[in-house]
N, C-alpha and C positions, 0 to 999 in steps of 0.2 A: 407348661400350662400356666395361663395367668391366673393369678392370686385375688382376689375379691379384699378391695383395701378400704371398701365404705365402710364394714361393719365395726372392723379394726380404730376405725379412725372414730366412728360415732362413742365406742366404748372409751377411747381417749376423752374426747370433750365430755363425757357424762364424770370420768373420772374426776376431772381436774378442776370442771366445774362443782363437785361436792368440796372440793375441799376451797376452793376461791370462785366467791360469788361472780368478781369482781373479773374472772379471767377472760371473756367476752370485751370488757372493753379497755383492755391492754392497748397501746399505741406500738403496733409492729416496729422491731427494732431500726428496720431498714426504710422508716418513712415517716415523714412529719406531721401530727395530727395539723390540720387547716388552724387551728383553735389557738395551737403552741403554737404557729406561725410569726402572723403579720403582726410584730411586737416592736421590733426596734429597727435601726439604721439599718445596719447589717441584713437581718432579712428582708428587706427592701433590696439594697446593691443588689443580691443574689437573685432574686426576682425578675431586677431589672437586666442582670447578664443571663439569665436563662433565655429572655425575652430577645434578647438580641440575636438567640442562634437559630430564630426563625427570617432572618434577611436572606436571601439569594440571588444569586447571581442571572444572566439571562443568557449568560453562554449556550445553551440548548434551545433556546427563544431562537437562536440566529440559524439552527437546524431547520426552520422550517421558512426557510427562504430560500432565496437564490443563487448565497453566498457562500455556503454551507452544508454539507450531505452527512445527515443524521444516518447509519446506516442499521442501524439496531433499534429495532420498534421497541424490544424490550426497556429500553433506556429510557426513555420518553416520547409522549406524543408527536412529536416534531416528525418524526418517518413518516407518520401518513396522514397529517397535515400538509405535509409536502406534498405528495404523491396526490394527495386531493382524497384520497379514503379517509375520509371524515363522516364519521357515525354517531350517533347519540348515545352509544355503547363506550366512545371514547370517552375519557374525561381529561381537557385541554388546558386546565388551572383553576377548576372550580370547586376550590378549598374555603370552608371556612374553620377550619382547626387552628389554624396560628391566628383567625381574627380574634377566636374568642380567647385564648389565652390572650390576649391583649386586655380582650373585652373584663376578661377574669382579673388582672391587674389591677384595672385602672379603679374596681368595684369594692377594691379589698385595701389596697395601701393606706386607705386614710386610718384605717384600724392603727396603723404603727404610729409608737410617738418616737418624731426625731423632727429636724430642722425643717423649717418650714419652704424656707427658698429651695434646698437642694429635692422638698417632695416635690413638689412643681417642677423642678427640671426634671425629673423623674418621670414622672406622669408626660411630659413635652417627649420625652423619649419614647416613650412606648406609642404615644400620640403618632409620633411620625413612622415606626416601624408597622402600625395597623395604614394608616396609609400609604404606606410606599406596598404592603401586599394588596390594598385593592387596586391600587390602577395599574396591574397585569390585568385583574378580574373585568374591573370595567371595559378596558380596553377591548379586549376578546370577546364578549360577552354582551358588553352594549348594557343592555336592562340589569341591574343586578339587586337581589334585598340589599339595602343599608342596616348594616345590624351594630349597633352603638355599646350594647351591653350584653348580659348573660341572659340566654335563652333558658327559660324552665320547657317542660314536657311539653304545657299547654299551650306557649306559645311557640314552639320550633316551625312552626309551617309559615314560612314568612316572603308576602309576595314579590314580585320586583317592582323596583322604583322604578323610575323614568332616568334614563343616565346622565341627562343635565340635572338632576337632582342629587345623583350620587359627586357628581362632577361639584358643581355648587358648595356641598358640602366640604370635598378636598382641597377646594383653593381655602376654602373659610379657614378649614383644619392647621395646613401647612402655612397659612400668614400668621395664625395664633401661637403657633409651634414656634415660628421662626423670634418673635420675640420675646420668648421665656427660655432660649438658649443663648449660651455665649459664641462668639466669635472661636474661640477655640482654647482647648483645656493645654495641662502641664501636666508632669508624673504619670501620675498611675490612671487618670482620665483620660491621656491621648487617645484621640482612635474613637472616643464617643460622639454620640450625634450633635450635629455645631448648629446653630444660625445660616451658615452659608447652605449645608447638608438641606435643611428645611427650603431653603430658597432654591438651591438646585432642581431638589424635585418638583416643585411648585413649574419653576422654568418648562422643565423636561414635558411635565404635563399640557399644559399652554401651546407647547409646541405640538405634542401629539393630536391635538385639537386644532389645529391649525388658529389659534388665535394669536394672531401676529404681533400683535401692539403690545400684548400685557407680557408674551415670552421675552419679547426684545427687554420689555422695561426692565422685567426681574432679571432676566439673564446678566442684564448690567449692574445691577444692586449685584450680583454675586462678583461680578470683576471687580471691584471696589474694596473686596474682600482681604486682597492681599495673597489672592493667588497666583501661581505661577506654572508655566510650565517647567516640567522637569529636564535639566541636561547631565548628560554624562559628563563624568572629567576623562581619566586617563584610561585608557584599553587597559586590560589584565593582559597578562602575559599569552594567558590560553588565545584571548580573542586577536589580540595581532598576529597569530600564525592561519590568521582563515584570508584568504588569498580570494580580492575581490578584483585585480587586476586581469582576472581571465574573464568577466564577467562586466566591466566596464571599464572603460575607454576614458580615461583620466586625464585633464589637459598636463596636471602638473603633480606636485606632490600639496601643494594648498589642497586642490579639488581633493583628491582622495584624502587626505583628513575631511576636509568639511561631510564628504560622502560617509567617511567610519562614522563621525559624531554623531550624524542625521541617525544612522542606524543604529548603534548602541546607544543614545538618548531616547531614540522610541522603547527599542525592548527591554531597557532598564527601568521604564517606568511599572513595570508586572514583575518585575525579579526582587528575593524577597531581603539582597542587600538596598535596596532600597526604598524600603519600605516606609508610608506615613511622608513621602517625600511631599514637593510643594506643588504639587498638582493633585493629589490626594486629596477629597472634598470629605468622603466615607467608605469605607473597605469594610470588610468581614475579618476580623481577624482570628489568626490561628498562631498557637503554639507551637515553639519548633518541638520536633520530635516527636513529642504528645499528643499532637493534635494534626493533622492535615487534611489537605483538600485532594481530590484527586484530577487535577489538570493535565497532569503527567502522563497519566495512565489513559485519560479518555485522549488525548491530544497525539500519542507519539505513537510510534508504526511498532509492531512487533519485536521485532529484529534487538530493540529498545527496553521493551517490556509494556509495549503500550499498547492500547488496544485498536486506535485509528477512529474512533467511536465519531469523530467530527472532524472531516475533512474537507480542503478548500473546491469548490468549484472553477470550472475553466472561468465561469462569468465573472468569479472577483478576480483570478488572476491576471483577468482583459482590463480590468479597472484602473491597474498601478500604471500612469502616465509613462512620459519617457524624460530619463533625471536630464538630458541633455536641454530639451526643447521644452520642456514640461508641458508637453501637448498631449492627447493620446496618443497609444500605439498604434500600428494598423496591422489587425490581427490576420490570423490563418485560418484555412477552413480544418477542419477534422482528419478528412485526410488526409491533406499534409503533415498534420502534425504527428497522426499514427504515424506515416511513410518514414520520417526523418526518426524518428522513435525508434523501429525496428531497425533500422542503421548498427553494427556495432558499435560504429564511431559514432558518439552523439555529439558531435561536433555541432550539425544541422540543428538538431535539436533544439542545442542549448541556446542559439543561435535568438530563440524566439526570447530568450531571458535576460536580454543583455543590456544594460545601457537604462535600466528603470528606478522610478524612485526608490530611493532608500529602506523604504517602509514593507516594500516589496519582498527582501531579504532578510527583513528583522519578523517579518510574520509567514512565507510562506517555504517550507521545505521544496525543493523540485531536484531531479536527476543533477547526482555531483553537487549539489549546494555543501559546501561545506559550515562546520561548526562544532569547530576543534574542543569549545567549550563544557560539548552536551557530556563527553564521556572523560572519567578517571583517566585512561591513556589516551583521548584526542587523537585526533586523525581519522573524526567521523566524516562520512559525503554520504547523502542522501541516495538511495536507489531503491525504486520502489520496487517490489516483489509481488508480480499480481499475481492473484488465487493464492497466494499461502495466509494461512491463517493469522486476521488481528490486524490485516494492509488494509493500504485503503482503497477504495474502490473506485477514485480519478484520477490517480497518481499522482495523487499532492498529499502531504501532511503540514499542518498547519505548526508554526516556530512559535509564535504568538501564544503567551499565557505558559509558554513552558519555564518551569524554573530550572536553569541547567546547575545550579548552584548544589540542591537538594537530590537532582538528579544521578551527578557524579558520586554521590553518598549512597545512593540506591534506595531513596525513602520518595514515598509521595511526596509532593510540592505541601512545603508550608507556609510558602509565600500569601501574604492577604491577598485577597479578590477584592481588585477596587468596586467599588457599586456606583460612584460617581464620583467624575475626573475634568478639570478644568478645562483639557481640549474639548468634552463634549459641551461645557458653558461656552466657550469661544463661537464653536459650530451651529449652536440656537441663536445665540445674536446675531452670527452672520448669515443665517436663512432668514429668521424672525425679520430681522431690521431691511436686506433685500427685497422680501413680499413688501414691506410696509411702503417705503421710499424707493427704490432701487438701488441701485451701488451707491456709496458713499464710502470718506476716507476710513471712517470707523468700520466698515463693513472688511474691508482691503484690508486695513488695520489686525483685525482679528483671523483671518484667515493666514496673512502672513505670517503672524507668529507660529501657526499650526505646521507652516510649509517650512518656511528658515528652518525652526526646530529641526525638522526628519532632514535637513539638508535638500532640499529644496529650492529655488529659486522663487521671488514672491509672484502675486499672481501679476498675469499682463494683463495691464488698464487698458490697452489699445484693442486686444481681444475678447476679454471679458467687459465692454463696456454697456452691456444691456441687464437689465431684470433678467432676461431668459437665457442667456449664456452665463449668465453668473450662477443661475438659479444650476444649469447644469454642473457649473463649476460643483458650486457648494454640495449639493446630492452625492457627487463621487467624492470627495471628502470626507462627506460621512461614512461612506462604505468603507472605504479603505482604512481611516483612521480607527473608526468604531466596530469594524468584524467583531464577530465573538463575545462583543460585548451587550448583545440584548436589545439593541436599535431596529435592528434590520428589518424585524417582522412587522414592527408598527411603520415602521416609515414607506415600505410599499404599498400599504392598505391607503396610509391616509395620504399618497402623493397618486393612490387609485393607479399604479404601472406594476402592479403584482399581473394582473395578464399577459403585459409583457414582458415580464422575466420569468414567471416560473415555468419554465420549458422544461423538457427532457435534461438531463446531465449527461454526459458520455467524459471516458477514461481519458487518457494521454496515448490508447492506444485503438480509440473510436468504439470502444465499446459500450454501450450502454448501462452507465451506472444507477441512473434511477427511475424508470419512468414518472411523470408530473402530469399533474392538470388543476387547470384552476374553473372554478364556477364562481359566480356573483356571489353564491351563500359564505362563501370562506372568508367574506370579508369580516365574518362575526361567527365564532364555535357557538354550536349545539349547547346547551345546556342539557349536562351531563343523563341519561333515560333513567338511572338510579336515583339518580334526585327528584327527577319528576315521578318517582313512582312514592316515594315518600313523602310528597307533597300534600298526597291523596286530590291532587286536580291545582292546586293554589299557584305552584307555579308554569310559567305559559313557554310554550317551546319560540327557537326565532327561527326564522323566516326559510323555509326552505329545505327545512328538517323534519 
């Protein structure tokens, strides 16, 4: 029988109150009154790192594209946004909780007394962390309120701007930001938001907008930086027992190093011994042990302990050229690829995996891939297991973003999440600056670093030598360098060929893994039916919903 605990509880307060007047406004042992707060340096830092753990990543962003199959609606929107079941019942990123904790920051800090230059970078910080979370919102969203400060009761109902107004205001933001930061911190400030960070996404944006001229410019202001791409040195032991000679056709023993290099240089730039390396612009960082991400777990196939939550599409795995010719591949239909699939020898199979860039093996699991490094005893090979629980649903698992380091330990991934990485500045200059002029040597310039790096050969002048073949050049560049990492969805909307990719997905064994459809409206989410019912009418639904 349950116990009736109001009456209990009211006779306590009446008690306790007789004997201290004062015991109503006690400051709860496990919380900070506002008041005792915003006092010194210190609660400021603390402030500003609480602030930072509203950054994320866009790893799920790439689930609702073409490249990628989000296969758990529970996880996030991405399932059916894909699928095209887009409702006003969904809600597709229309948060303003982490603004106003911004918003609530930036309102309060001058209350503290401490150094004046480091409150400013301070403030420059949180500055750039409320902008880097509106433009997902704008993006998606188009119309969005601009909200600058803390909302009371009376004003919460706040309408939408016009999105070059929101837009307007974020380049303003991110040029201001970017010169009240340094170039880059020491000790115990590594890892905090730079000058470059503020220019990156300033780039990033310009580019989503298709404005050509000003991404190219900024994009260059960030290469000037002193960034680099990242390369491996030596294989670990584990990684030179993974056997790439059954898989590509090597002229010599030169080729297959440059081929290893290309491949552990890529996926050591997400592994978290290498962490803060020199392509690292801004990451999210985590503590080992203490603190992790789960990459591991949404990325890797059961069998593993993962759940398969984001797995490759046949269409990116059509993307990875061929490392011989560095041209594309010329693909198969479906039933081929089921027919050779059901084979026990997958000989046939493998047959279609053979001979591809580098980048290809450093990010996509496929039948027999090996990757001696994932497991304590090594001697892992990929083999999908379709219909058992936590596989995945095209017979691909994505390598890309696993940390096998943490893995081998049996802990979630503590590796940081880069948030932005100097191949993606390379990739803006070299679309930015091709729309503006056409090819030129800087344009060549900066793609070949991207390609060299993975082991690659650099691009052909003679082939690529138009605006529109290079334009395709650099498109599948982005795909395959930037999967998983949060591109993908904007950059089909705004190169307008999301009709032509998001098709149906089918398995490795033709079975249909997701059905797709696209309408014009998807090019902008719904503004969420909850929000507009608290709006009481103020805010306006888009187009098509």
């Amino acid at each position: 029988m349950k116990r009736n605990l109001i009456y209990p509880l009211m006779a306590a307060t009446l008690l306790f109150g007789a004997c201290s007047k004062d015991f109503l406004d006690r400051i709860p042992v496990n919380k900070t009154a506002e008041e005792e707060f915003w006092r010194t340096e210190n609660d400021v830092k603390l402030a500003v790192n609480a602030v930072y753990g509203k950054l994320s990543d866009g790893m799920y962003s790439d689930g609702a594209s073409d490249l990628v199959h989000a296969q758990y609606p529970w996880e996030s929107p991405s399932t059916d946004i894909s699928s095209g079941s887009v409702t006003t019942a969904l809600n597709a990123g229309w948060d303003y909780i982490p603004i106003r904790t911004c918003n609530y920051f930036l309102e309060n800090v001058d209350k503290a007394t401490m150094d004046a230059t480091l409150k400013e970078r301070y403030k420059a910080e949180v500055r750039f962390i409320r902008a880097y979370l509106y433009i997902p919102m704008v993006e998606r969203f188009g119309d969005i309120p601009l909200v600058t400060k803390v909302l009371t009761r009376e004003e919460s109902n706040v309408p939408r701007n016009a999105k070059s107004e929101v837009l307007e205001f974020l380049y303003s933001e991110l040029q201001d930001i970017s010169t009240k930061l340094p170039v880059s911190y020491s000790s115990d400030d590594k890892g905090r938001i730079t000058k470059g960070a503020a220019l990156a996404l300033k780039a990033r944006l310009y580019l989503y907008e298709n404005n050509w001229e000003k991404a190219a410019a900024t994009a260059k202001e960030v290469m000037g930086l002193g960034y680099s791409l990242f390369k491996a040195g030596v294989e670990s032991e584990l990684d030179k027992k993974d056997n790439y000679s059954a898989f590509v056709d090597f002229d010599n023993v030169a080729d297959e190093s440059k081929f290893r290099s290309g491949l552990r240089s890529y996926e050591g730039i997400f592994e978290s011994e290498n962490e803060g390396n020199s392509e690292v612009i801004l990451d999210r960082q985590y503590i080992e042990i203490t603190q992790s991400q789960l990459n591991n777990t949404f990325l890797m196939e059961g069998s593993v302990g993962g759940w398969s939550s984001l797995t490759p599409t046949q269409n990116l795995v059509n993307l990875y050229s061929s490392y011989k010719t560095g041209q594309p591949i010329e693909t198969i239909t479906s039933a081929a690829r089921a027919a050779n699939y059901a084979k026990a020898d997958k000989a046939d199979f493998v047959k279609e995996f053979k001979n591809r860039d580098p980048r290809f093996y450093a990010s996509i699991l496929f039948e027999t891939a090996p990757w001696n490094a994932l497991t304590p005893e090594g001697g892992y090979k990929f083999a999908w297991q379709s219909g058992k629980s936590n596989m995945s649903q095209t017979g691909y698992n994505f390598r890309k973003l696993v940390d096998p380091a943490s893995n081998r330990r049996q802990l979630d991934s503590y590796a940081n999440v880069i948030l932005l990485r100097y191949a993606e500045i390379l990739l803006t200059y070299a679309e930015a600056q091709n729309e503006v002029s056409g090819p030129d040597a800087t344009v060549y310039d900066a793609l070949d670093q991207i390609r060299v790096r993975a082991g690659m050969a650099k691009v052909d002048r003679t082939i690529y030598a138009t605006k529109a073949k290079l334009r395709e050049l650099i498109r599948n560049e982005r795909a395959i360098e930037l999967v998983l990492e949060g591109s993908r969805y904007y950059d089909i909307r705004r190169w307008k060929t999301a009709p032509d990719v998001m098709k149906n997905i089918y398995s490795i064994s033709n079975g249909l893994a997701q059905e797709r459809a696209w309408t014009e409206r998807l090019y902008l989410m719904p503004v969420p039916q909850s929000e507009m019912d608290l709006s009481y009418g103020v805010l306006t639904q888009n187009k098509g919903y």
